[in-house]
C-alpha positions as CSV (number, residue, x, y, z in Angstrom):
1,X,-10.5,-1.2,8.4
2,X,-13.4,0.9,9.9
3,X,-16.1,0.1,12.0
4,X,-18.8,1.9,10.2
5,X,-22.0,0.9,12.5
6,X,-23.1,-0.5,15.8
7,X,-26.2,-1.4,17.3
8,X,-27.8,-4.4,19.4
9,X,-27.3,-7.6,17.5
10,X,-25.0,-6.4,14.1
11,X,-22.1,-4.4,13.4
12,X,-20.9,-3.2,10.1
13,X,-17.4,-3.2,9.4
14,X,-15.7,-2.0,6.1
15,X,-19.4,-1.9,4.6
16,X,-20.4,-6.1,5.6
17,X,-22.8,-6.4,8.0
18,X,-22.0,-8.9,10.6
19,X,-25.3,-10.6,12.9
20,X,-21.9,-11.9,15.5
21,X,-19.6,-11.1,17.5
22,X,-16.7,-10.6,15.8
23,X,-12.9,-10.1,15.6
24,X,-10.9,-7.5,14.2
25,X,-7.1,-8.2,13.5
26,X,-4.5,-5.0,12.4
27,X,-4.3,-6.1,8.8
28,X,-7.9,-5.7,8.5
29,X,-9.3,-9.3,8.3
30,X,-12.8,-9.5,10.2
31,X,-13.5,-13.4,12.2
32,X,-16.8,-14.3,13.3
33,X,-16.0,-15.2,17.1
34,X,-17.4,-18.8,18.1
35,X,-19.4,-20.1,20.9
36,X,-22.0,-18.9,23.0
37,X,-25.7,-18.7,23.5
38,X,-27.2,-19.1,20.1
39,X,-25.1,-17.3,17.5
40,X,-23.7,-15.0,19.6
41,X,-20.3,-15.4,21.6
42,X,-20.8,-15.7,25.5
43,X,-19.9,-13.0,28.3
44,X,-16.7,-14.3,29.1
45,X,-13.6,-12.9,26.9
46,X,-11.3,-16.2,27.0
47,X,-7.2,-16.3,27.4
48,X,-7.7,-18.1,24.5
49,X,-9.2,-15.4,22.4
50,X,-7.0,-12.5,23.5
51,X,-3.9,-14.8,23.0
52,X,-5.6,-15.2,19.1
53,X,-5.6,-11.3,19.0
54,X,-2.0,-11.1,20.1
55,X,-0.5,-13.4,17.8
56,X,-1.7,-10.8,15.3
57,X,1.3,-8.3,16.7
58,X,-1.0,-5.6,17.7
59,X,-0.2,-2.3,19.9
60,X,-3.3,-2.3,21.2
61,X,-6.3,-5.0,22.1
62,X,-9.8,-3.4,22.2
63,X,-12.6,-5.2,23.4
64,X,-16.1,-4.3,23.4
65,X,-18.4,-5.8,26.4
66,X,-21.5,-5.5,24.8
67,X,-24.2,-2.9,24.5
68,X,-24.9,-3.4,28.7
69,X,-21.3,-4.1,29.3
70,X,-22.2,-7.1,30.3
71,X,-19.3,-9.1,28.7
72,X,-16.2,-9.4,31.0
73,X,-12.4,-10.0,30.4
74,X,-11.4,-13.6,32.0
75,X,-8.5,-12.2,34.6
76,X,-6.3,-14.9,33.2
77,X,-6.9,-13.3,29.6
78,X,-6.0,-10.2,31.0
79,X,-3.0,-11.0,32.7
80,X,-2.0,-12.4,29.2
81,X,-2.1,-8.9,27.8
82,X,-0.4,-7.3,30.4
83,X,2.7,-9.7,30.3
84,X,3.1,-9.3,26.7
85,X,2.9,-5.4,27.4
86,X,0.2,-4.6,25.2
87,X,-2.3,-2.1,26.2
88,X,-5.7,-3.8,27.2
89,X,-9.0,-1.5,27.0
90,X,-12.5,-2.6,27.7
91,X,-15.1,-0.3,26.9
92,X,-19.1,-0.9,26.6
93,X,-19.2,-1.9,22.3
94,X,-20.5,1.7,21.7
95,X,-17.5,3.5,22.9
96,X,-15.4,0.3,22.0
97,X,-16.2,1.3,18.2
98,X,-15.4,4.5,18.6
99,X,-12.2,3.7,20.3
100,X,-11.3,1.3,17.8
101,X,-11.9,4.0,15.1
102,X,-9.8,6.7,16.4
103,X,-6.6,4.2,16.8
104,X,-7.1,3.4,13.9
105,X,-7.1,6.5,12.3
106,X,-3.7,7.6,14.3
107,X,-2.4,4.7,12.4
108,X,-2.1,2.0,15.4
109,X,-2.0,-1.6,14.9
110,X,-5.1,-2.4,16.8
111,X,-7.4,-5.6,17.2
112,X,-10.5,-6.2,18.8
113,X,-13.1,-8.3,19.9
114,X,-16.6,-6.8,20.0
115,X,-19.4,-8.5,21.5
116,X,-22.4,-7.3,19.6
117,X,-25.5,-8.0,22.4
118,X,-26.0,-7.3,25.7
């Protein structure tokens, strides 16, 4: 599955448009993320929502904070990631893409969250 475009408010992934923030497991299936102010997911990443992205067996969680990195990892979330040893990476949801991309095209089993506004 490829992210195939990014910008303020949508992301495309495997050619469907998505207006949310969204979820990204290894076998490909896209989840619109819940919560938040209006339609969009809030700036907190959960426990709860990296421990839904871990029960998919990645290698690697990718989260995108937003287009102003404004979104931040809950340090009980991230702690959850470190003790199941899975690599953790936070980027602003540009780079996040890209990120997410270029594991995916070394064949990793990566999942993400990207949080599509600020």
């Amino acid at each position: 599955m490829k992210i195939d475009d990014f910008g303020f408010g949508m992301i495309v992934i495997g050619g469907k448009s998505h207006g949310r923030d969204v979820f990204i497991f290894p076998d490909g299936a896209v989840k619109k993320r819940k919560g938040g102010f209006w339609m969009f997911g809030n700036h907190t990443i959960t426990r709860e929502e990296i421990a839904e992205l871990l029960r998919s067996n990645p290698e690697v969680v990718v989260v995108g904070t937003g287009t102003s990195a404004k979104a931040r990892i809950a340090d009980n979330a991230g702690l959850l990631a470190r003790e199941a040893k899975i690599e953790l990476i936070a980027l602003p949801s540009q780079q996040a893409t890209k990120v997410f991309n270029q594991l995916e095209s070394e064949g990793k089993r990566v999942a993400a969250l990207i949080h599509i506004t600020c």
